[in-house]
N, C-alpha and C positions, 0 to 999 in steps of 0.2 A: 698872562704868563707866556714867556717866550715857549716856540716848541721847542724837543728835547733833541731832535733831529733836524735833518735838513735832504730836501729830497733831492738827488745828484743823478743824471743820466750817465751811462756809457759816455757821449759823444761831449757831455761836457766836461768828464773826468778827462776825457782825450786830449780837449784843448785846455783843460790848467797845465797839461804835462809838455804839451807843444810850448806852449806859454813859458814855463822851465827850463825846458830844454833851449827854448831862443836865447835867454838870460843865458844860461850856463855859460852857452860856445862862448859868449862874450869872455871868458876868463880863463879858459883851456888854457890857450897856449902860456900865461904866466904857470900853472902847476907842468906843464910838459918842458918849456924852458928848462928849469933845475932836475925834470926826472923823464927826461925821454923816452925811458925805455919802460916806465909805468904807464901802464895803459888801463888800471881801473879809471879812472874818474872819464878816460873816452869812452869805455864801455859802458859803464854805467847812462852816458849820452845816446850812444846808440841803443840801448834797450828801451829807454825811454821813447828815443826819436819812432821806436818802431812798432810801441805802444800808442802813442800819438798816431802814427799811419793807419791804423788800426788792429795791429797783433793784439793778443791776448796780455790780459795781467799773470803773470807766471811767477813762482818761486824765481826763475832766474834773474827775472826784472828786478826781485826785492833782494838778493843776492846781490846783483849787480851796485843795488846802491847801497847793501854796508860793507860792502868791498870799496866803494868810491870813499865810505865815512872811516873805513879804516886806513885807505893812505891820506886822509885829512889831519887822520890821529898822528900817524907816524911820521909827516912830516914838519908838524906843527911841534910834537916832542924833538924835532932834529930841529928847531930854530927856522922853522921857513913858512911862517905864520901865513905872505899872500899865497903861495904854492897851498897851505892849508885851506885857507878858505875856497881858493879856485876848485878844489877837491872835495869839498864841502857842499858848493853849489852844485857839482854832477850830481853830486848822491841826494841833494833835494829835487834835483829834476826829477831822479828814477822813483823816488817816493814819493812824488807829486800824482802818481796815478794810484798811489796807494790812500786816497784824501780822503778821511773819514766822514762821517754825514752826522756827526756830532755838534749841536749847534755851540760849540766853545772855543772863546777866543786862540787857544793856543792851537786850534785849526788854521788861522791864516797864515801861519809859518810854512804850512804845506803848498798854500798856493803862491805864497810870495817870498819864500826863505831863500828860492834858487836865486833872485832876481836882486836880495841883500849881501847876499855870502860873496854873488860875482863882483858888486857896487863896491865890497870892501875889498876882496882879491886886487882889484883895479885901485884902486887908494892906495891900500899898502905896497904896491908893485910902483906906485908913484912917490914914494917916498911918506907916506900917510898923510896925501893929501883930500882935503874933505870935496875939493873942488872936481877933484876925477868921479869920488863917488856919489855928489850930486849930479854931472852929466850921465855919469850908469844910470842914477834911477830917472830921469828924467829920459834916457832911450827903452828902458824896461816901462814905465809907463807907455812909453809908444806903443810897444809891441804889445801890449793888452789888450786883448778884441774885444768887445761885447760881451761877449758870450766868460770869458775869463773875471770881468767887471761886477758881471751881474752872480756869478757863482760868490764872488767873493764878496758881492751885498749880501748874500745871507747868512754870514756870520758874522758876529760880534764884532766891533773894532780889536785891531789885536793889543795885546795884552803887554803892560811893563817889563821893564826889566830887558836881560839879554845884553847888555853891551849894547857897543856902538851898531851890531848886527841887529840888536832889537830895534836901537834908533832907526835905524835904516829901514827895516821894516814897516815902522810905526807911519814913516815920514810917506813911502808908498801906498801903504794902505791908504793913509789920509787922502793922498791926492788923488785916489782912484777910486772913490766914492762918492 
């Protein structure tokens, strides 16, 4: 029987969220193109980036990122679907340190959801093309250390479902196990 947990240090929740946060920048500037003057989904970056540094986990961190999932919300109801997802992927960077040590599959979305949300951000900002967000997850796999590779061998392959973002997910995880 699988365990029911999964044992996580500080230093490695650190680097899934570096890991995150690398993916994200990849997709900033499309949600800051159309909204300049919104600055959660950077924020949400930088708490994360400073998390990773090694700052504490704070209310402000987990703030930060549903401040990032709420202009994902609002700008994906205003028709601006890659600005949504680029907004999407900050707020999975800043919840990337919040990864729980549950061994279920709908855990891999924490360590890999920043690195699908940007893959799609860059598609859709390409006209939806599949070719842009194959080259994201093919530089998102790069940027995957050891240490992020082997966190995310100890949970389940991830799980069905999700849109083209789960595809993307799925398609990641694979290659990086």
């Amino acid at each position: 029987m699988a365990p029911a947990t999964i044992e996580l240090g500080r230093d490695e929740l650190r680097a899934v969220t570096a890991y995150a946060v690398a993916c994200a920048r990849t997709a900033l500037a499309v949600f800051e193109r159309e909204h300049p003057d919104d600055r959660r989904p950077r924020a949400a970056i930088e708490a994360a980036q400073a998390f990773a540094d090694g700052g504490e986990r704070t209310k402000a961190l987990r703030d930060h990122a549903w401040a990032a999932h709420r202009a994902a919300q609002e700008t994906r109801d205003a028709g601006r679907a890659a600005a949504s997802e680029a907004a999407r992927a900050a707020g999975h960077a800043a919840g990337a340190a919040f990864l729980h040590p549950l061994a279920k599959a709908t855990q891999v979305k924490h360590v890999l959801g920043s690195a699908a949300h940007a893959a799609r951000a860059l598609e859709l900002a390409a006209g939806d093309d599949p070719a842009t967000g194959d080259g994201q997850l093919a530089r998102s796999r790069a940027l995957a250390d050891p240490v992020v590779v082997d966190v995310l061998g100890r949970y389940p392959a991830a799980p069905a479902g999700g849109g083209r973002v789960g595809e993307l997910v799925r398609r990641l995880d694979a290659s990086l196990r």
